[in-house]
C-alpha positions as CSV (number, residue, x, y, z in Angstrom):
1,X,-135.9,64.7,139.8
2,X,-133.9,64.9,143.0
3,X,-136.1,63.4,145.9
4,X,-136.5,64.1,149.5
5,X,-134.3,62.7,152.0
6,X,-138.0,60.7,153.2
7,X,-139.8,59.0,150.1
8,X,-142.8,58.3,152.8
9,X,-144.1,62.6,152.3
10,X,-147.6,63.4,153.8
11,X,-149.7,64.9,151.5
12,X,-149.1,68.7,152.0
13,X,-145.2,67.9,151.3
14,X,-145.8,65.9,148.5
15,X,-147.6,68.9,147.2
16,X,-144.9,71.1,147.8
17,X,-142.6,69.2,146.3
18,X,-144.6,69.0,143.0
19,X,-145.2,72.5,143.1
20,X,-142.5,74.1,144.9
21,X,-139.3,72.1,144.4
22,X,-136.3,74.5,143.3
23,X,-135.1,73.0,140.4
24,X,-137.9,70.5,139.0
25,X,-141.4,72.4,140.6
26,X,-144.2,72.8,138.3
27,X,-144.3,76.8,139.7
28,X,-140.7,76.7,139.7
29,X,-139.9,76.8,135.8
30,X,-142.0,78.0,133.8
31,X,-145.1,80.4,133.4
32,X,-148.4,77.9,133.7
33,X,-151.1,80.8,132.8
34,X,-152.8,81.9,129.6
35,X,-153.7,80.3,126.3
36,X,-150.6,78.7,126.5
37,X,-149.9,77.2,129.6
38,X,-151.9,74.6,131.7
39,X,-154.8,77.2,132.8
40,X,-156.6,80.2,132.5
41,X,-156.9,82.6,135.6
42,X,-159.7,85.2,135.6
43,X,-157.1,88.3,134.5
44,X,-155.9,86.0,131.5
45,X,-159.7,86.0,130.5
46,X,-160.6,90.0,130.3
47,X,-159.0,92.9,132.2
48,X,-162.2,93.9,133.2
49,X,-161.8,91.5,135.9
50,X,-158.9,93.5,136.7
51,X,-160.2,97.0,136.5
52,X,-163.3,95.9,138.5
53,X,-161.0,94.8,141.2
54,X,-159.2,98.1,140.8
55,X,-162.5,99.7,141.3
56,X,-163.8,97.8,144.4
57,X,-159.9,98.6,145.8
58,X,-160.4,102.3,145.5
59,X,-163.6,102.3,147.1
60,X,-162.9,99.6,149.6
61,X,-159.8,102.2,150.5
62,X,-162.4,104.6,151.0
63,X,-164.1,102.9,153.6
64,X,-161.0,102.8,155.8
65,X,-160.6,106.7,156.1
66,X,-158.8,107.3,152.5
67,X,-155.4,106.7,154.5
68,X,-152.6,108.3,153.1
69,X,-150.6,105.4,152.7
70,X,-151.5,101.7,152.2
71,X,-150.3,98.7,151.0
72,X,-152.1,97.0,147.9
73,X,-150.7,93.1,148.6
74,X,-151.5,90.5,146.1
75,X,-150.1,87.1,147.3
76,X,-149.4,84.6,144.1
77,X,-149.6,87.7,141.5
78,X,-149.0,84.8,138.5
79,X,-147.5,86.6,135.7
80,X,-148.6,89.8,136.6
81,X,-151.5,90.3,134.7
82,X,-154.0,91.2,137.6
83,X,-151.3,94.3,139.0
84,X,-150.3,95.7,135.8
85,X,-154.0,96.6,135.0
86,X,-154.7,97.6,138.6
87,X,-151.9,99.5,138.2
88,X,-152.7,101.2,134.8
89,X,-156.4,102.0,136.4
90,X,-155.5,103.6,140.0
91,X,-153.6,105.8,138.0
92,X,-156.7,107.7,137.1
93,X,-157.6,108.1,140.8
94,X,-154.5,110.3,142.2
95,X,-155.1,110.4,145.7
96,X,-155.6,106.8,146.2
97,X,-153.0,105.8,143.4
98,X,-150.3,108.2,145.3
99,X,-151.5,106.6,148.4
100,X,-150.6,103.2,147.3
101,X,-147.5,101.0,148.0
102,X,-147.5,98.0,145.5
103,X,-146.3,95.0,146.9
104,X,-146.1,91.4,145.6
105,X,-145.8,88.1,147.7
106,X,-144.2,85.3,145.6
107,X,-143.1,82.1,146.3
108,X,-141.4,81.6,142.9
109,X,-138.0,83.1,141.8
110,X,-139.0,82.5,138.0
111,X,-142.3,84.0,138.2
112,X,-141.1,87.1,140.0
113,X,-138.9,87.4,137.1
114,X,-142.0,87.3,134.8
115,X,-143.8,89.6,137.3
116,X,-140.8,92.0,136.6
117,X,-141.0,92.1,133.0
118,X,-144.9,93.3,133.3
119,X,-144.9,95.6,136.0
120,X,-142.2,98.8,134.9
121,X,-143.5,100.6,138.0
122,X,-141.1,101.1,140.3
123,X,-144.4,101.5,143.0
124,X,-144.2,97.8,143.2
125,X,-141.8,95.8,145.5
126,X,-141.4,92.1,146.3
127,X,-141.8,90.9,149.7
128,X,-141.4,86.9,151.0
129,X,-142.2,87.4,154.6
130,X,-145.9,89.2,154.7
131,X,-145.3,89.6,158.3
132,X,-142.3,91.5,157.7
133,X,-145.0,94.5,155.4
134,X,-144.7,98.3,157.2
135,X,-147.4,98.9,159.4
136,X,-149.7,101.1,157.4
137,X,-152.8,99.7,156.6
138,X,-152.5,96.6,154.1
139,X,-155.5,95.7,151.2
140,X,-154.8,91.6,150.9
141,X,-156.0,89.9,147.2
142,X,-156.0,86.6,146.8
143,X,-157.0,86.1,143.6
144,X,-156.5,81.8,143.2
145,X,-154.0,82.2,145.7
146,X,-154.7,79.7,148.1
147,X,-155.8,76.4,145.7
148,X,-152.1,76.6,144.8
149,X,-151.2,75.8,148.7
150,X,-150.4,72.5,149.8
151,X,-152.9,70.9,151.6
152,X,-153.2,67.4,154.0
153,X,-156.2,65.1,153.2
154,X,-157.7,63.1,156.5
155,X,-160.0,60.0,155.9
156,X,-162.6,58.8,159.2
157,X,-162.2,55.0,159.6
158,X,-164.0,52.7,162.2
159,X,-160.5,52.9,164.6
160,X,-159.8,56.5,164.4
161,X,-158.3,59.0,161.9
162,X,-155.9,58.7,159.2
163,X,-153.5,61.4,157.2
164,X,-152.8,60.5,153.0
165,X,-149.4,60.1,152.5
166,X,-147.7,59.4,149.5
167,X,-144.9,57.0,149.1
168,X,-142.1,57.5,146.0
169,X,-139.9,55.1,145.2
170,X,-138.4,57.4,142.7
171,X,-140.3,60.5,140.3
172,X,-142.0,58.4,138.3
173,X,-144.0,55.9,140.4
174,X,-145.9,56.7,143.5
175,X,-148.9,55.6,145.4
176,X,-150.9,56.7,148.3
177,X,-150.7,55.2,152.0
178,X,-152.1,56.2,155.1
179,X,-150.8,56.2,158.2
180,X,-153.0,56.8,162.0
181,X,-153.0,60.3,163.5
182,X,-154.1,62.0,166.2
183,X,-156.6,64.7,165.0
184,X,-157.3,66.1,168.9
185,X,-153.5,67.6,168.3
186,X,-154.6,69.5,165.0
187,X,-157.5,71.0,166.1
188,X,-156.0,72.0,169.4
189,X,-153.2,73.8,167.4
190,X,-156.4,75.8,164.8
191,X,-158.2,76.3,168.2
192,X,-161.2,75.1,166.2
193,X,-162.8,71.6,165.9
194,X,-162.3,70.6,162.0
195,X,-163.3,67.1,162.2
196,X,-166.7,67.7,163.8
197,X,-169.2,65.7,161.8
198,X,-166.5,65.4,159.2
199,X,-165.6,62.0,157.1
200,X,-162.8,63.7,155.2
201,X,-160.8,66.7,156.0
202,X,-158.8,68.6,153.6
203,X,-157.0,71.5,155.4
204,X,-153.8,73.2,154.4
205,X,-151.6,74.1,157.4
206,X,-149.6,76.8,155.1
207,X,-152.9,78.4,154.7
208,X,-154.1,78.6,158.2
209,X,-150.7,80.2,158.7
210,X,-151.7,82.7,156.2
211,X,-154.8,83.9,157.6
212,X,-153.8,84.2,161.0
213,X,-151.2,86.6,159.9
214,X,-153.2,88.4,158.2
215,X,-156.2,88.4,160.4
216,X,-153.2,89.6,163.0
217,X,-152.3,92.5,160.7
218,X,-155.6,93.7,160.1
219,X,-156.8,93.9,163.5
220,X,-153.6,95.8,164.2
221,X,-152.8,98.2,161.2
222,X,-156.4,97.8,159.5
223,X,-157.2,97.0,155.9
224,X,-158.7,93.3,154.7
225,X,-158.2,90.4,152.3
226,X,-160.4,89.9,149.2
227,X,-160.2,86.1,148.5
228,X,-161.4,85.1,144.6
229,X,-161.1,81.3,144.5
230,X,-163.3,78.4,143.6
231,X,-164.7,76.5,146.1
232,X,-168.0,75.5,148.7
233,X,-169.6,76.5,151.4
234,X,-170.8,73.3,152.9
235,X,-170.0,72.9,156.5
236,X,-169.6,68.7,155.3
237,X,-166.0,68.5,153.4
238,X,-165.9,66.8,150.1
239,X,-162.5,65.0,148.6
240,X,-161.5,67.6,145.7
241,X,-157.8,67.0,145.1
242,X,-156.8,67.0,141.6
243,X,-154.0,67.9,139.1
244,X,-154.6,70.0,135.6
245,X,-151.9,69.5,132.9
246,X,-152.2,71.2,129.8
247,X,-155.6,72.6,130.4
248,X,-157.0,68.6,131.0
249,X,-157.0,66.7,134.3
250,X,-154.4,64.5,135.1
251,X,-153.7,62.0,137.5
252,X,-151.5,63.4,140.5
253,X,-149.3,60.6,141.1
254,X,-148.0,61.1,137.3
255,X,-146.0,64.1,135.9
256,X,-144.7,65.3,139.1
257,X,-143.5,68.7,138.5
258,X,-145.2,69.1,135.4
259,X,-149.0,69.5,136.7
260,X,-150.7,71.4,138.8
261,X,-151.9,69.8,141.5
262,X,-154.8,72.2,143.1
263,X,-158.7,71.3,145.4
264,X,-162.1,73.8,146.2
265,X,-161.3,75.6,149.1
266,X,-164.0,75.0,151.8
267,X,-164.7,78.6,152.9
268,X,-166.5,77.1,155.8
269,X,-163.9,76.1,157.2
270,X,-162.4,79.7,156.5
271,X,-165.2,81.6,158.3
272,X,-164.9,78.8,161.3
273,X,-161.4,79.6,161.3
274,X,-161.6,84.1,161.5
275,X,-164.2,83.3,164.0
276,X,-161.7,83.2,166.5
277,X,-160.7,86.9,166.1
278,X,-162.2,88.9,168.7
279,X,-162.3,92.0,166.1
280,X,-162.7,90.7,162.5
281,X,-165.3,89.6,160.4
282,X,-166.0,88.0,156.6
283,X,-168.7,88.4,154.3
284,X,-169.0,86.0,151.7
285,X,-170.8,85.9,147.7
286,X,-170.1,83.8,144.7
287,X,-168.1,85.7,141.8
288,X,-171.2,86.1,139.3
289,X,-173.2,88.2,142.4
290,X,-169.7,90.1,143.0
291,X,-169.1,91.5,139.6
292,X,-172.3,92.1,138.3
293,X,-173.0,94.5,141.5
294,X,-169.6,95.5,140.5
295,X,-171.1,96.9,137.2
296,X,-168.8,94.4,135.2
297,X,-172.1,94.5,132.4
298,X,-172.5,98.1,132.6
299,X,-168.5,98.6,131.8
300,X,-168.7,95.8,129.0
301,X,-171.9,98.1,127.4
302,X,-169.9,101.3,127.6
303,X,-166.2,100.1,125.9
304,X,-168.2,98.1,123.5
305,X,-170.5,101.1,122.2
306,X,-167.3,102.2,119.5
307,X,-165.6,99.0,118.4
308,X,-166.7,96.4,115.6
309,X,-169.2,93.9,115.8
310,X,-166.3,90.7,116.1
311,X,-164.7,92.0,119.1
312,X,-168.1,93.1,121.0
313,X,-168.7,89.4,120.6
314,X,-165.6,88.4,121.9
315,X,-165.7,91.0,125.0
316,X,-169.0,89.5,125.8
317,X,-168.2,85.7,125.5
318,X,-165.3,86.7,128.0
319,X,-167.4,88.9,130.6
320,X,-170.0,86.0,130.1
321,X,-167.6,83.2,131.0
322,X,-166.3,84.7,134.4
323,X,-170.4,85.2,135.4
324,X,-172.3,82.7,134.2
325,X,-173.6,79.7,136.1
326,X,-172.4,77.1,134.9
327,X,-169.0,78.9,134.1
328,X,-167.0,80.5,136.8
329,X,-169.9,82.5,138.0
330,X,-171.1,80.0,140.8
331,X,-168.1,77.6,141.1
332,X,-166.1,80.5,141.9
333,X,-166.4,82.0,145.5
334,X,-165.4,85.7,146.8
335,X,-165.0,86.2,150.6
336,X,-163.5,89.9,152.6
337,X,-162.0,89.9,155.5
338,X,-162.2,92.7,157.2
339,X,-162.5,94.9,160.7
340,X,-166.2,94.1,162.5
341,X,-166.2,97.7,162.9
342,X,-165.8,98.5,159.2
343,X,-169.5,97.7,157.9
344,X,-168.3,98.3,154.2
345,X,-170.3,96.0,151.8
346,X,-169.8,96.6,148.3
347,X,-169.5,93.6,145.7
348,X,-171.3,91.6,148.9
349,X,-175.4,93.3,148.9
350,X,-176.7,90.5,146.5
C-alpha cells in the first residue's frame, strides 16, 4: 500500500487513509454491506426501515409547505439499498414524488458505481460538493453516515492536552503516539468549548464541516437532516474508536484498508454544536421510540396477515432486531435538524 508523504498522520488522516485512500481504501474497493461484507446497515436488515423513512419524508415534506420542488439528499447512500426503496414508495405519493429531486453525496467512485446499478431512476443525480445543491429546499439523511467520517481523539494529561497520532513505518506495522496541542485553537475555530469537563475528546473536523453547511442551507433554502446513527448522549465523552472486519472487531492498527474503522457519535456534542444557529433547532430519540411511533409494528402486522408462517417469523425477527433494547433499538440514536420555526415532531413525541 502506497503511503503518505508523512508516516507521523494524526488520527483523522490516518482514518482517511484506511478508509478513503484511492487505490487501497477499505470504501474504495469493494462493497462492505450485507450478509456478505463486513456489516449490516439498517436497509440491509428489512425495507421497512426504508419505507418508514419514506413515510416520515413525505410527511416531514408536508410540514415545510408541500413545496413544489425539493431535494431528497442522502450522504453515504452505501449500496443503494435505503434510495431504491424510498424510491419505489414515494412513487405512490405523486405530488411529493414529482416534487422530488433525488440526489446522492458519495465519497466513493466504486460505490457510486454500485449505487448506479440499483437506482435505474433517472430522478437521482450524484453530487460531491453538497454546497454546490440548487437552492430549493433540501431533506438531508444520514443514515450511518457520519461513524464512517474520520475523526481526531484528544487525551487530558497533568501538562496540557494531547492529539493521537499514528506512526507507520510501512502498511503493516503501526503504533499510536501523541504529540502536545493547543485545544484553545480548536475550540475557537467550532466557536464552542469541547473540552469543558472533558478527559477525552473525539471530534471529527470533516463532520463539523458537514453540519455547518448544512445548518447554513437550511436556514437559507429550508428543509432539515434526519441523522440515524449509533451513539450517546452524555455530555462526558467516552473513548469508542474501533475497527469491524468481517462482521468481528478487529484491531485498527492491523488490516489497513481492509476494515472499517468507525466510533458512537456523541450527539451532545452535535446539539452543542447547532446551538450556535441563531434559526435552527434539533430534536433528539433513540431508533426503537422513532420507528415504533413510526408504525414500523403496525406495517409488519398488515404485510404479514397473507404470507406463510416461516417468513412472518423472519419479518418479525428483522423488525425486532432494529427495535429492541438490547439490539439496535437503544444503541442507535435519531436526531432532526430542522428550522426553530418549523415545530414538526413526528418520529420524536415518545
Amino acid at each position: 500500500m502506497k503511503l503518505a508523504k508523512k508516516n507521523n498522520l494524526p488520527l483523522d488522516q490516518f482514518i482517511n487513509f484506511a478508509l478513503y485512500d484511492k487505490d487501497k481504501g477499505f470504501y474504495m474497493k469493494k462493497n462492505p454491506f450485507g450478509e456478505d461484507g463486513d456489516f449490516i446497515t439498517a436497509p440491509n436488515i428489512t425495507r421497512l426501515f426504508s419505507e418508514i423513512i419514506a413515510i416520515w419524508t413525505i410527511t416531514f415534506w408536508k410540514s415545510l409547505g408541500s413545496p413544489k420542488k425539493f431535494n431528497l439528499l442522502e450522504l453515504g447512500a452505501g449500496n443503494g439499498e435505503m434510495m431504491k426503496v424510498i424510491d419505489e414508495t414515494l412513487i405512490n405519493f405523486p405530488e411529493c414524488y414529482n416534487a422530488c429531486s433525488f440526489v446522492i453525496h458519495e465519497k466513493s467512485d466504486f460505490l457510486i458505481n454500485e449505487q448506479k446499478k440499483n437506482l435505474n431512476s433517472k430522478k437521482f443525480s450524484w453530487l460531491k460538493d453538497i454546497e454546490k445543491i440548487n437552492s430549493n429546499p433540501t431533506i438531508f439523511l444520514a443514515n450511518e453516515f457520519f461513524d464512517a467520517v474520520p475523526i481526531k481523539q484528544f487525551f487530558k494529561k497533568k501538562d496540557g492536552w494531547f492529539e493521537r497520532y499514528v506512526f507507520m513505518n510501512d502498511a503493516k506495522k503501526a503504533e499510536f503516539k501523541e504529540e502536545k496541542i493547543d485545544i484553545e485553537k480548536i475550540e475557537k475555530y467550532l466557536n464552542f468549548e469541547i473540552s469543558k469537563n472533558q478527559n477525552i475528546i473525539e471530534y471529527s473536523p470533516d463532520t463539523f464541516k458537514y453540519l455547518r453547511t448544512i445548518c447554513d442551507l437550511v436556514q437559507k433554502n429550508d428543509g432539515g437532516m434526519l441523522i440515524i446513527d449509533y451513539g450517546y448522549a452524555d455530555s462526558k465523552m467516552h473513548e469508542t474508536l474501533q475497527a469491524v472486519n468481517n462482521h468481528k472487531y478487529s484491531n485498527i492498527l492491523e488490516n489497513i484498508g481492509d476494515s472499517d474503522i468507525t466510533y458512537n457519535i456523541n450527539f451532545h456534542s452535535f446539539e452543542k454544536f447547532i446551538g450556535q444557529f441563531k434559526e435552527i433547532n434539533s430534536i433528539f430519540t433513540n431508533q426503537k421510540k422513532f420507528l415504533t411511533s413510526m408504525g414500523i409494528l403496525q406495517r409488519a402486522e398488515i404485510i404479514s396477515k397473507n404470507i406463510a408462517f416461516s417468513k412472518k417469523a423472519d419479518l418479525f425477527y428483522r423488525v425486532r432486531r432494529l427495535i429492541d433494547d438490547k439490539q439496535m433499538g437503544k444503541l442507535f440514536k435519531v436526531m432532526l435538524i430542522k428550522n426553530k420555526k418549523n415545530n414538526f415532531r413526528t418520529g420524536f413525541q415518545n
